[in-house]
C-alpha positions as CSV (number, residue, x, y, z in Angstrom):
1,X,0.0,0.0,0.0
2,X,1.4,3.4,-1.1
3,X,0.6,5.2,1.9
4,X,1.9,3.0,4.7
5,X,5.3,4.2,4.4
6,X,3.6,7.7,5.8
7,X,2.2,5.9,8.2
8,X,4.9,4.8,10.5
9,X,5.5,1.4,12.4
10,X,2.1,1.0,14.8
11,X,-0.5,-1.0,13.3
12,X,-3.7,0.6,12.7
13,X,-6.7,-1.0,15.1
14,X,-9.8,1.3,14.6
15,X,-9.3,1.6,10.6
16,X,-9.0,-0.5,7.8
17,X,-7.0,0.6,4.6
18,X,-8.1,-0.8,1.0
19,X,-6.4,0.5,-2.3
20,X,-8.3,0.2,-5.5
21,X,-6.8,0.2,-8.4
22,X,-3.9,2.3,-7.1
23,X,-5.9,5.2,-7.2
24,X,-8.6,5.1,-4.2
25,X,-8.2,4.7,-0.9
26,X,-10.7,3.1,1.2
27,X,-10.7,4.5,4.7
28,X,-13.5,2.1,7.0
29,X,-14.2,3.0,10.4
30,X,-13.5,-0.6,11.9
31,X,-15.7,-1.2,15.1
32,X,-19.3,-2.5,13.8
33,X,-19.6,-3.9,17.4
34,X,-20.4,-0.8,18.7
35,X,-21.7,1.2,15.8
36,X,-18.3,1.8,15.0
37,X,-18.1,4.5,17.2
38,X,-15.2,6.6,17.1
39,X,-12.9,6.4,20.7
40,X,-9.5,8.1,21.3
41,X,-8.0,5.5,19.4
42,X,-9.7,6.0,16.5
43,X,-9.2,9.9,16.7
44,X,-5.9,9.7,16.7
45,X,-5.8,6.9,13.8
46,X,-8.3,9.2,11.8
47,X,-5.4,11.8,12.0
48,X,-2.6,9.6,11.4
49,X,-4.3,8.7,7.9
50,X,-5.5,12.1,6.5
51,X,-2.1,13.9,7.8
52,X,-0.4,11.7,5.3
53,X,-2.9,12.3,2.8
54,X,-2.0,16.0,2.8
55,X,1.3,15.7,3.4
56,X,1.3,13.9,-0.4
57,X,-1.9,14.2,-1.5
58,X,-0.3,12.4,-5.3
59,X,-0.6,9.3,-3.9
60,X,-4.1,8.8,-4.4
61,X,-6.8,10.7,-6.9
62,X,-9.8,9.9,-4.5
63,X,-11.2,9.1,-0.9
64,X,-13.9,7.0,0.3
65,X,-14.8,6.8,4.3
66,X,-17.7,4.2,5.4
67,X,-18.0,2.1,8.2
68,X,-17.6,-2.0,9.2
69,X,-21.2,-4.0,8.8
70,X,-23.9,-3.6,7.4
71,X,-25.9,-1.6,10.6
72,X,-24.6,1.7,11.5
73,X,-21.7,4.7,9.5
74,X,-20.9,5.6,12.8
75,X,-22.7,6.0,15.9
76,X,-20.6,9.2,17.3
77,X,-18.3,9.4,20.4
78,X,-17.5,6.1,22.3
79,X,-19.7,6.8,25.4
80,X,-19.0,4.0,27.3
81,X,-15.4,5.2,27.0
82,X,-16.4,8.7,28.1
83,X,-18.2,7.2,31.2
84,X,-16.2,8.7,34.4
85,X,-13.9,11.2,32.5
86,X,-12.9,13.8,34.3
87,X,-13.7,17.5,32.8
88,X,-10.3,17.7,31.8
89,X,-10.0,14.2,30.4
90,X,-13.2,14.9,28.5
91,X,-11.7,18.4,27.2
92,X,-8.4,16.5,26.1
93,X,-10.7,13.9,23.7
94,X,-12.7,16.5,22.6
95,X,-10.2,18.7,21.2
96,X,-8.3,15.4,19.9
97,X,-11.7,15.6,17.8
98,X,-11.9,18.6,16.7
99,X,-8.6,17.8,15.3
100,X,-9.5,14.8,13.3
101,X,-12.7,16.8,12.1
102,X,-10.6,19.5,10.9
103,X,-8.1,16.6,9.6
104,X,-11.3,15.2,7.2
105,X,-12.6,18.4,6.1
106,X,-9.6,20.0,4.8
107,X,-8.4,16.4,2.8
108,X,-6.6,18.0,-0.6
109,X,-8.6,15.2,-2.1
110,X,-11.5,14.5,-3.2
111,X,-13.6,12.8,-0.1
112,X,-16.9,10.7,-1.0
113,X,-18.4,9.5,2.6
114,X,-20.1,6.2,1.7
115,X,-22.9,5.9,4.7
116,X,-23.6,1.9,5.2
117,X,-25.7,2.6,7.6
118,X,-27.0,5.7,10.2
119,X,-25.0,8.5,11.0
120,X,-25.3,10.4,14.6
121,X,-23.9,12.7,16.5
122,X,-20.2,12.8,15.8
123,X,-20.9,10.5,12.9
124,X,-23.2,12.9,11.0
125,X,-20.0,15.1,11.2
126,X,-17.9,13.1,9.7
127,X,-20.1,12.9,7.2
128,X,-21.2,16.1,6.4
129,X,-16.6,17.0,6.6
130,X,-17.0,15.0,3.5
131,X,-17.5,16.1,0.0
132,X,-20.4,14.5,-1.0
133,X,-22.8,11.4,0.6
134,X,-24.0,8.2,-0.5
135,X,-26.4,6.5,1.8
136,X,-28.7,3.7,2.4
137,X,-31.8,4.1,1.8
138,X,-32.8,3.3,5.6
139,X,-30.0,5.0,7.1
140,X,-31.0,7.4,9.6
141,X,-29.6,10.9,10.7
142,X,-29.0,13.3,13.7
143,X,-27.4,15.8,16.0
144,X,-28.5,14.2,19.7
145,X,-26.3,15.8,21.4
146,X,-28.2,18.0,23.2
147,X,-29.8,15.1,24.5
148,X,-26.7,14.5,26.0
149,X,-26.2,17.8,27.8
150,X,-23.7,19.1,25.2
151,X,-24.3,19.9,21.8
152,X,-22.4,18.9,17.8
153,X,-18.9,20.0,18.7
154,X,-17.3,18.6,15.9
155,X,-18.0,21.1,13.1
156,X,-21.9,20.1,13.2
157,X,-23.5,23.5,14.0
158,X,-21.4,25.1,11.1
159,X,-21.7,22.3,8.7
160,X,-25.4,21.6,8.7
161,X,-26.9,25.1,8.3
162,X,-24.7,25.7,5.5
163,X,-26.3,22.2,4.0
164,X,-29.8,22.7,4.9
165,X,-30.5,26.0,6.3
166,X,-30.3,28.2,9.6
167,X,-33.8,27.6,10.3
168,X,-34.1,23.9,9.7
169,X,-30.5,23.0,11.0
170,X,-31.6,24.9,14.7
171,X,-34.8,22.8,14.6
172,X,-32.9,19.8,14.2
173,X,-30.2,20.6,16.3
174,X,-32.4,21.9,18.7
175,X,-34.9,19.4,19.5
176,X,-32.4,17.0,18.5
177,X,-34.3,15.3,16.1
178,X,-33.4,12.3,14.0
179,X,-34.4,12.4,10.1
180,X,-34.9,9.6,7.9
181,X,-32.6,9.0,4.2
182,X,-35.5,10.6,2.3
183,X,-35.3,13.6,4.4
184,X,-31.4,13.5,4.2
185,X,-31.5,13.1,0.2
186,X,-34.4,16.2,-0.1
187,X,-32.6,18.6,1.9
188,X,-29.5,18.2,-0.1
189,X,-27.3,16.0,3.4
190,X,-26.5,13.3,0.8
191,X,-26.2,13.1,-2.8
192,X,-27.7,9.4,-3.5
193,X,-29.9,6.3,-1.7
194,X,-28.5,2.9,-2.4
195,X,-29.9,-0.2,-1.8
196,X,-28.0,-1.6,1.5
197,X,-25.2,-2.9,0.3
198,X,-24.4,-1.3,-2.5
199,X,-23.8,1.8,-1.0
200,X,-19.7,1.5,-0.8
201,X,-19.6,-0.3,-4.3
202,X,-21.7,2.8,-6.0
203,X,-19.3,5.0,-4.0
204,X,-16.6,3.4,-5.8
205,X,-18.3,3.5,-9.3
206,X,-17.8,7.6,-8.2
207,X,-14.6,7.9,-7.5
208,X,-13.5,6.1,-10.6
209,X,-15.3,8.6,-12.6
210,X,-13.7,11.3,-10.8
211,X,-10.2,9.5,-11.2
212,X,-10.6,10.2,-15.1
213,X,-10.8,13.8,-14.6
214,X,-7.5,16.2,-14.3
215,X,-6.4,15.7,-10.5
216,X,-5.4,19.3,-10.3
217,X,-8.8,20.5,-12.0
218,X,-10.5,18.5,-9.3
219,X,-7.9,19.7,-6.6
220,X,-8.8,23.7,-7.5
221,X,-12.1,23.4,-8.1
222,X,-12.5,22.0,-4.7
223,X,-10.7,24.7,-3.4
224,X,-12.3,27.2,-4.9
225,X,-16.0,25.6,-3.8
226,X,-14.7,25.6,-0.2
227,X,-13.3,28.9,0.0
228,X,-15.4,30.8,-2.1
229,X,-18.3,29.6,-0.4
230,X,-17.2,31.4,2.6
231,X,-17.4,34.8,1.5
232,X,-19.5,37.1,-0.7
233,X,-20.0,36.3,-4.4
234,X,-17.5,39.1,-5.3
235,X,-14.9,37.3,-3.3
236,X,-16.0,34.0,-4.4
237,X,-15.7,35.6,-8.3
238,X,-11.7,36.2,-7.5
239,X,-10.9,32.9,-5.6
240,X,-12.2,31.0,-8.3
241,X,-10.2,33.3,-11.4
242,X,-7.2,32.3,-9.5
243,X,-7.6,29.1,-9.2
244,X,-8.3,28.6,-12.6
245,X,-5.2,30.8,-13.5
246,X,-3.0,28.3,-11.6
247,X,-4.4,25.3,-14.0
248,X,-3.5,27.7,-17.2
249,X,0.8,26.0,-17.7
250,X,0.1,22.5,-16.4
251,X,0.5,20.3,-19.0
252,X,-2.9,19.0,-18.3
253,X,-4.3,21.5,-19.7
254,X,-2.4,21.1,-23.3
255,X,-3.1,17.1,-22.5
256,X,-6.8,18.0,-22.4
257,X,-7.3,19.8,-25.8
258,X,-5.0,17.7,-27.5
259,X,-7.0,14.9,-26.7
260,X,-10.3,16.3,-27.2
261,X,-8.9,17.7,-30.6
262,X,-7.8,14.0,-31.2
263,X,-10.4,11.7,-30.4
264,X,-8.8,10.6,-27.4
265,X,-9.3,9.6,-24.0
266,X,-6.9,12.1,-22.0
267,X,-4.0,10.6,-20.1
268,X,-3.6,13.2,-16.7
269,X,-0.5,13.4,-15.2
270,X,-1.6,15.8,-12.1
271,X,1.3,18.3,-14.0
């Protein structure tokens, strides 16, 4: 596998790693006995993993993250493993989250979350740190945190509204409510229903249509979406000129007329 040389010596015991066809990179969250929740462990693994993603993001063209089994994407913090934390222990874990949140959102590459099953809590942020969303078609979804006496601390109260809506996102958030895949696929959470099963498999049938596209076209174009979306459409206008300016010498470029002039299937380089 390309990336374990990034990886260092430990083995990993929360994830599992897949390669397909030398270009994707599987990422599964690997505890389906308890809804694959995501412990200390895990956090840390999760950060392992993307640092070395953008650290050299040429080793892959395309990301897919989905859980172990066939009943849950990931249930959201380990609570049996917060039971009895202290307040500072519980801060320590918490910000080890935030971290691996912020590690997942800001992947160079493009990230398809492929949702076997529900995704709660913590888990609806991973998913909504991704790109885009596949999900089953009886997955469900939900911020219960509050519930909990906190609240979505992982990127959750910034990620939904700007998916769904202020309004809808506090009403959810608030009351915190679970919604079914219908309600997920209308409001725009995920992208596509799969039958169970098939959910990881159509999420591959994605990424290898992205992987025939120009890995630095996809690589701007991301980040102009991401940061463009952030500020006024003025601003958005000028993050997205120069990111297109930056694709204007690759070779890439030249590759991609040449080949359309041709008749030909381009062959990208990602230069």
């Amino acid at each position: 596998m390309k990336l374990a040389k990034h990886l260092g010596q430990a083995p990993l015991e929360t994830l599992q790693l897949e390669e397909i066809d030398q270009q994707i990179l599987v990422v599964t969250l690997n505890r389906p006995a308890v809804s694959n929740a995501i412990s200390t462990t895990m956090g840390h693994e999760i950060i392992r993993v993307f640092g070395a993603l953008e650290a050299d993001p040429s080793l892959y063209r395309c990301v897919i993250l989905t859980g172990a089994g066939d009943h849950a994407f990931c249930g959201g913090a380990d609570l049996k493993q917060r039971e009895g934390m202290t307040d500072e222990d519980f801060g320590v874990q918490h910000y080890l989250f935030e971290r691996m949140n912020r590690a997942i959102t800001y992947c160079p590459l493009p990230l398809i979350c492929a949702a076997n099953g529900s995704a709660v809590a913590g888990g609806l942020e991973l998913l909504l740190a991704c790109d885009f969303a596949y999900a089953a078609k009886d997955a469900v979804f939900g911020f219960t945190e509050v519930k909990r006496g906190i609240m979505p601390g992982g990127g959750g109260t910034q990620q939904l509204p700007r998916t769904i809506g202020t309004r809808r996102a506090k009403e959810l958030i608030f009351r915190g409510a679970r919604f079914t895949a219908d309600e997920a696929l209308a409001w725009g959470v995920v992208n596509r229903l799969c039958e169970r099963g098939r959910v990881l498999a159509d999420a591959i049938e994605a990424a290898r249509d992205i992987c025939t596209s120009a890995p630095l076209s996809v690589a701007q174009a991301k980040k102009a979406i991401d940061l463009g979306i952030q500020g006024d459409l003025r601003t958005g206008l000028y993050v997205e000129i120069e990111a297109y300016n930056r694709l204007i010498p690759t070779s890439d470029r030249q590759e991609g007329i040449s080949a359309y002039n041709e008749k030909r299937q381009p062959a990208f380089r990602g230069r």
